[in-house]
C-alpha positions in Angstrom: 104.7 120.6 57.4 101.3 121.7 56.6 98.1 120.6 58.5 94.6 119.4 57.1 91.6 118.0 58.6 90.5 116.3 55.6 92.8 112.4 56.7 92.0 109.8 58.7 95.0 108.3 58.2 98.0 111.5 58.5 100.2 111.8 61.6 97.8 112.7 64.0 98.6 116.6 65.2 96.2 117.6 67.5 92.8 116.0 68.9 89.7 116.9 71.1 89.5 114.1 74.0 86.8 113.8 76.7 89.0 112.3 79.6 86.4 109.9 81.9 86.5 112.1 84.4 85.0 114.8 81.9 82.7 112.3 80.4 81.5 109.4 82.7 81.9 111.8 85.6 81.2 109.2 88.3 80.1 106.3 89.3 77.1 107.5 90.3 76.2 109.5 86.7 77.0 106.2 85.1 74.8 103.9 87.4 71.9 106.6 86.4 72.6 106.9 83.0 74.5 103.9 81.5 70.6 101.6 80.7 68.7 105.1 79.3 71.7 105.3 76.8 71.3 101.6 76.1 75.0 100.4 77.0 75.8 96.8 77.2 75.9 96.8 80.6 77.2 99.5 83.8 80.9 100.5 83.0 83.2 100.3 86.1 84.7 103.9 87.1 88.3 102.9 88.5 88.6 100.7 85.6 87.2 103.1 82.9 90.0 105.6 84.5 92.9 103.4 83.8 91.4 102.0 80.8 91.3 106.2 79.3 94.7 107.0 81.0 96.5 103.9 78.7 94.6 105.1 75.7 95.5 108.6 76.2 99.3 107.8 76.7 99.0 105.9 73.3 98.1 109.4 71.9 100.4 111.6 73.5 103.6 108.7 73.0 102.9 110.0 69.1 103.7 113.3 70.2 100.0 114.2 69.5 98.8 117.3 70.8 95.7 116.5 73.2 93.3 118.8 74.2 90.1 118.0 76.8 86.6 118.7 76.2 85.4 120.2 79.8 82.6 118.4 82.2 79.7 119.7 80.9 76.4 118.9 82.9 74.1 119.2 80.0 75.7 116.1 78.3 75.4 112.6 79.3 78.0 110.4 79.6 78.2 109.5 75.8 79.8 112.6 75.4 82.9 110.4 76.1 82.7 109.5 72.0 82.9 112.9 71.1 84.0 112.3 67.5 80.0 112.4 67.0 79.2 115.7 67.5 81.4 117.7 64.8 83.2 117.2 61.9 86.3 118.8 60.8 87.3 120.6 57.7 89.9 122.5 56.4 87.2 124.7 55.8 86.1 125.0 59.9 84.1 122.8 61.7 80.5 121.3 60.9 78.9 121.2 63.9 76.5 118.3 64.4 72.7 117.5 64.8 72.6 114.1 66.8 70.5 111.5 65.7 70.3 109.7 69.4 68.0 112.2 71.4 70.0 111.7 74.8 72.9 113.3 73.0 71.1 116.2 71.5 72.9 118.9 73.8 76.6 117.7 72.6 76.7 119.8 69.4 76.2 122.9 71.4 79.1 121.8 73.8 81.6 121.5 71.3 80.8 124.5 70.2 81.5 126.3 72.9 85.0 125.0 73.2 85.8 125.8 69.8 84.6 129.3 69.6 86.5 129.8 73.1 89.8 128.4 71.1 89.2 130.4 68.2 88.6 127.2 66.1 86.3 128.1 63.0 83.5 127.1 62.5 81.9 126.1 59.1 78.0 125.6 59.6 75.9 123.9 61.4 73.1 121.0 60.7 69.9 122.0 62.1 66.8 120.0 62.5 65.0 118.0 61.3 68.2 116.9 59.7 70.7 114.5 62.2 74.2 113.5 61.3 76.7 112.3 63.4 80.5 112.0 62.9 81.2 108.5 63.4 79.1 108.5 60.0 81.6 110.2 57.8 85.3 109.0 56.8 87.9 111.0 54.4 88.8 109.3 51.6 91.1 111.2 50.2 91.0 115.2 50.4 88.3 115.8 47.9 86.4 113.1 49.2 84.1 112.4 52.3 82.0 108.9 52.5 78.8 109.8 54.7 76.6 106.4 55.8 72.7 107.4 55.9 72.0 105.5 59.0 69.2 105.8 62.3 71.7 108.6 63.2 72.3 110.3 60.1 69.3 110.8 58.1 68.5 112.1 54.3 68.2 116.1 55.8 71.7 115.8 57.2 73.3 114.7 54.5 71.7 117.3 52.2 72.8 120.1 54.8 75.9 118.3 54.3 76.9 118.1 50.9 74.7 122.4 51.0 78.1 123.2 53.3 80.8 121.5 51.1 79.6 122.4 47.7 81.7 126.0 47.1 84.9 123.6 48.6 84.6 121.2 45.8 84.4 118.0 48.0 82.6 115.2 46.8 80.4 113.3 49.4 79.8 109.9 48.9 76.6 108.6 50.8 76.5 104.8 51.6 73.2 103.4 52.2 73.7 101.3 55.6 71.3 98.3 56.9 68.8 98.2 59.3 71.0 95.5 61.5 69.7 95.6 64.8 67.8 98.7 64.7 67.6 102.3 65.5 68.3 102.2 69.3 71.8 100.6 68.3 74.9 102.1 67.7 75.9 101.4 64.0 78.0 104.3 62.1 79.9 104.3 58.7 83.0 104.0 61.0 81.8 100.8 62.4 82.4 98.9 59.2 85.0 101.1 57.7 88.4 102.5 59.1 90.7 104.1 56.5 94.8 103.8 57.8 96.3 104.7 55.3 96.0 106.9 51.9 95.5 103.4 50.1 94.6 100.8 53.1 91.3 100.2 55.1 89.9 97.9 57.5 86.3 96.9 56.8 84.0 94.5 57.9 82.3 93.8 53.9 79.4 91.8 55.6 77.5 95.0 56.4 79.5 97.2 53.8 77.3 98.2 51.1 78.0 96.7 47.5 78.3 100.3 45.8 80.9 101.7 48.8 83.1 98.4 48.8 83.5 98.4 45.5 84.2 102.4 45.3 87.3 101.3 47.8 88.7 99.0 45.5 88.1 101.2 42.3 89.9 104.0 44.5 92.8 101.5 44.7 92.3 100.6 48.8 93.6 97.1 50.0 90.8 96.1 52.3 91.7 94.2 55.6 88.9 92.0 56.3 87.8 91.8 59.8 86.3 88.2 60.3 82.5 87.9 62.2 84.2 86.9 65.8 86.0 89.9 65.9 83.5 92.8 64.6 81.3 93.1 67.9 84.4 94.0 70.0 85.6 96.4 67.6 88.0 94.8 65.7 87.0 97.3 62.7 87.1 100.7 64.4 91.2 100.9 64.1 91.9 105.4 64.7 95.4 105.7 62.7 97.5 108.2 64.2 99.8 107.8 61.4 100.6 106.1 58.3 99.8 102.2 59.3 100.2 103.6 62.7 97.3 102.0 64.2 95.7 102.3 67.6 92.5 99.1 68.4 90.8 97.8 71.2 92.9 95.1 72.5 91.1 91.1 71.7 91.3 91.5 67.9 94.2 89.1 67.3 93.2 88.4 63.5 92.3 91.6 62.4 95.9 92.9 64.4 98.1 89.6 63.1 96.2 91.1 59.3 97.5 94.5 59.6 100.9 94.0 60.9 100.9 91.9 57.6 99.6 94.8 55.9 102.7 97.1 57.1 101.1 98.4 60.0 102.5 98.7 63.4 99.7 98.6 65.8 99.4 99.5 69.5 96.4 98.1 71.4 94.4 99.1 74.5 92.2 97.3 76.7 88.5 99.0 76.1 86.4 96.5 77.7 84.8 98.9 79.7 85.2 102.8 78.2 84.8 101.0 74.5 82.8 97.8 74.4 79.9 98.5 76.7 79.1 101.8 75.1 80.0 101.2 71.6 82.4 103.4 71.3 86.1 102.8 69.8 89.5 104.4 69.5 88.1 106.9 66.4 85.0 107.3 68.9 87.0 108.4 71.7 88.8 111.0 69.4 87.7 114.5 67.9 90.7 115.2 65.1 90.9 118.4 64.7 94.6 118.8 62.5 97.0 116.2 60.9 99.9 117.0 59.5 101.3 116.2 55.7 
């Protein structure tokens, strides 16, 4: 078996995780922090504990290797989503500029960790441009889509497709809407989760025209997550496999739609480590290799 970065959907080999204890650190950090960061409201520790600990089992029952981000006091306690700050590439990692100002100091975290682990490192986006993982999804292996959002802006992207150029990898920038602004959490990967090499889940009210159309040109069967189900996070589905997919649990039509689809689908209750800060299984998770 050989190992790429450049899937969302392969059988999931090893991934970065920022356990609560790492990330919300206490009550007491996330009773100071949790309005600042504009969550939906205070997430409970002891239930944010067992709420990571079933996720996490999810991962290692697919015989995933996890790692752990350490506690870092420089970050705040969205540095439990850590998918933001990097990207991964066969070619090393792209380390991140964040467009939200309370996570500026994650980049520099992360990389930390993976110089310490000898994990190579690509390039790095420096200001003024921002761009933040949950803004960029594989399409295939030549392919990257990159939203231009309030978190990634026109700089990043350029910095972006400046660091992929010799590699031949084609970035494909999606123009996202304004929706409810720049202090809210809206990524590429909140309207578009690709499970497998021909199979996504996307929520086509906020998908641009030129990128849904791009899917089904690629050949992509879309699974259409309905309006009720796209503020709990029935669209952000992390695939830890082939149609092996992992989503917050209280999505019943967009799970009942991918079982349909071939899928087998384990589920996880995120009402208080996902919902209230935005953040979903492909959030949670920094990829690092999968294997094909």
């Amino acid at each position: 078996m050989k190992k790429t970065s450049h899937s969302e959907y392969l059988k999931l080999e090893t991934v970065y995780l920022k356990s609560v204890y790492n990330g919300f650190v206490s009550d007491k950090i996330l009773v100071e922090q949790w309005q600042e960061l504009n969550y939906v409201s205070k997430p409970k520790f002891d239930e944010c504990i067992s709420e990571y600990e079933n996720f996490e089992t999810l991962l290692l029952n697919n015989n995933t290797e996890v790692k752990h981000f350490p506690k870092d006091s420089n970050t705040k306690i969205d540095s439990i989503y850590c998918r933001d700050a990097s990207i991964a590439t066969d070619f090393g990692m792209i380390i991140c500029s964040m467009g939200k100002e309370g996570r500026r100091l994650e980049p520099e975290a992360q990389l930390r960790i993976f110089k310490a682990n000898d994990i190579p490192v690509l390039g790095t986006i420096k200001s003024p441009g921002t761009l933040e993982g949950g803004d960029v999804a594989w399409l295939d292996k030549n392919t990257l889509a990159v939203g231009h959002t309030y978190r990634t802006n026109s700089s990043g992207i350029v910095q972006l497709k400046e660091l992929l150029a010799p590699y031949n990898i084609e970035v494909l920038v999606a123009e996202l809407p304004h929706y409810k602004g720049d202090k809210d959490v809206f990524h590429l990967m909140s309207i578009l989760s690709p499970v497998d090499k021909d199979l996504a889940v996307v929520y086509s009210t906020l998908m641009p025209i030129s990128l849904r159309n791009e899917l089904l040109h690629r050949g992509f069967t879309l699974v259409e997550v309905p309006e009720d189900e796209f503020e709990s996070m029935g669209c952000n589905v992390l695939a830890v496999g082939p149609r092996q997919c992992i989503m917050v649990a209280g999505n019943p039509i967009t799970e009942n739609a991918l079982r349909k689809a071939g899928c087998t689908v384990n589920t996880y209750r995120g009402q208080e480590i996902s919902y209230k800060g935005g953040g979903g299984p492909t959030c949670l998770t920094r990829p690092i290799y999968r294997l094909y």
